[in-house]
N, C-alpha and C positions, 0 to 999 in steps of 0.2 A: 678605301676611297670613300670621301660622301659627297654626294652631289657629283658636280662639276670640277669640285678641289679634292686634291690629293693631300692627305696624313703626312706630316712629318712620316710616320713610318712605311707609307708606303714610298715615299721618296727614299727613303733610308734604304729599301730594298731593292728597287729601282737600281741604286748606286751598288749596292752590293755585287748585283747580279752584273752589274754594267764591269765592274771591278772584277770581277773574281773571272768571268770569259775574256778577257781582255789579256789577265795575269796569269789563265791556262794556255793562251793561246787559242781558245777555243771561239775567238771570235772573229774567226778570220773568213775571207769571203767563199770558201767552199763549201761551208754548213751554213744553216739557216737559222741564226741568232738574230734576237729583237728585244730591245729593251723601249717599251713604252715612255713616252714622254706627255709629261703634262698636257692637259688642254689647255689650249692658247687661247687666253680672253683681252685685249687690246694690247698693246704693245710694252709693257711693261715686263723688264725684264724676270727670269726666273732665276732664283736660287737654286744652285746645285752642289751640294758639299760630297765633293770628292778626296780621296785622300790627297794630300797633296801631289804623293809622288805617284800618282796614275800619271801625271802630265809630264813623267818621266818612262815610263812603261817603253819595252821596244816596238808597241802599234805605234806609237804616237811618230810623227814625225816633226821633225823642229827647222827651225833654222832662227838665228839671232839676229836681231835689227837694233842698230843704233837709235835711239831717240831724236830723228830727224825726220818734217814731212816728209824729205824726200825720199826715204827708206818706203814709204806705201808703193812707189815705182817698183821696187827691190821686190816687196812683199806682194805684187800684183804677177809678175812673171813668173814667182816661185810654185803660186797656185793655177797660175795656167797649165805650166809644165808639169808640174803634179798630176793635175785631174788627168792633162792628155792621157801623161802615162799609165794610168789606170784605168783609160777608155771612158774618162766622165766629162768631154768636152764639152757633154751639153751643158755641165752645169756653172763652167769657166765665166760665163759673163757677169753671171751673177755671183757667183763666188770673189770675184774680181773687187766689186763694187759692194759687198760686203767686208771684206780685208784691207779695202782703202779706208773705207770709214772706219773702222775697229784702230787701224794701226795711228790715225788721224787721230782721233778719238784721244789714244796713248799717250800718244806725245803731247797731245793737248793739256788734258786732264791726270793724265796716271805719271807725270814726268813735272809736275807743278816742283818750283824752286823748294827746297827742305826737304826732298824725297826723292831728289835724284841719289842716286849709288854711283857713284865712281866704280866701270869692271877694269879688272885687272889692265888692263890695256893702258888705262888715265883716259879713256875716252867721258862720252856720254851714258848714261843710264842704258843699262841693255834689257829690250823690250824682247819678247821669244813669240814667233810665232808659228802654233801648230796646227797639225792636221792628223784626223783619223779617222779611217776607211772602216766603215760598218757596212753591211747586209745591207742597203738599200738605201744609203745615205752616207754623209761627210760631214763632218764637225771640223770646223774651222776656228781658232781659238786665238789671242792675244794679249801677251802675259805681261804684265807693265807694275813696279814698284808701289802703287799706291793703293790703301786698304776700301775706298768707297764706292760703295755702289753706286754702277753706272745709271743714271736718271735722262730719259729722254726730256727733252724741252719743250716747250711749245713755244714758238719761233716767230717772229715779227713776220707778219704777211709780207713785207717787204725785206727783211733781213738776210744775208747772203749764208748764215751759218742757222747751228742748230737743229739740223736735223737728221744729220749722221745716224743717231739711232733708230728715228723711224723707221729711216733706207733702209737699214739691217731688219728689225721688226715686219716689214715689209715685201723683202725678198725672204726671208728665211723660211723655215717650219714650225724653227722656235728660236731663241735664244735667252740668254744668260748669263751669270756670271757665276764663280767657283772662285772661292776665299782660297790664298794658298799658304797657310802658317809663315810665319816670318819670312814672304814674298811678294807680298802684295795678295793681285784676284790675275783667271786668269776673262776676260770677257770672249763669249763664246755664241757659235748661229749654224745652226744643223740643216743641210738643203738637205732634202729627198731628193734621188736617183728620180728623172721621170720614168 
């Protein structure tokens, strides 16, 4: 690390370590694993190149959403009942209103006309949204066909949109996005347990 910024390589190891306890199982809530995350300097999202198929690993939890707003209702109750059941209800509100924006976000921006995928169904583009239970925190994730980096705006004083990713920036600890090879990214907002 120098300064305030972290190395390519110390993210590289970061990832490794985050990877490898994940893929032994050894990162599960009865031992004391921690994998450091970047300092957070304004709201601008962080790069995290994971392999792609972590976000396939059996911690991860999934579940599929059509590319429609109305899917963030879908995606808002799936993490309420989540967190309950793991005993993180404190973190359900803001979890909520993190997973609204990200899934919004999706269908906004990651589901643009020329990049939707038709899933086997013949439906709409299928957006995946996850979740995973670390030592002291949850990564909330959503995984949407498109390759660009999510960029916060800066929003018309009076404008009714545009600021989705602040909210996440905002409530989070951190977030980010994770490029996923011939997937798109997946965009992602880590609460701490209080």
């Amino acid at each position: 690390m120098t300064g305030d910024r972290y190395t390519p390589d110390d993210m590289q190891e970061a990832v490794a370590l985050a990877h490898l306890s994940v893929a032994t199982g050894s990162g599960d809530d009865d031992e004391e694993v921690s994998v450091s995350w970047p300092a957070v300097t304004g709201s601008m999202p962080r790069l995290l190149p994971v392999p792609s198929a972590w976000w396939e690993t059996p911690a991860v939890t999934s579940r599929a959403l059509s590319a429609r707003p109305e899917e963030a209702r879908t995606a808002r109750y799936f993490v309420r009942e989540l967190l309950t059941c793991w005993g993180l209800e404190a973190l359900a509100d803001d979890a909520e209103m993190i997973i609204d924006e990200l899934v919004v976000n999706a269908v906004l921006h990651g589901t643009r006309a020329g990049r939707i995928r038709a899933n086997p169904g013949g439906g709409l583009a299928v957006l995946r949204l996850c979740m995973l239970r670390r030592v002291g925190e949850v990564m909330l994730a959503v995984i949407d066909p498109a390759n660009e980096t999510p960029m916060p705006r800066q929003p018309d004083w009076g404008g009714e949109s545009g600021r989705g990713l602040q909210i996440v920036a905002a409530l989070s600890h951190v977030w980010g996005w994770s490029p996923i090879a011939g997937h798109g990214k997946a965009v992602w907002a880590v609460l701490r347990d209080p």
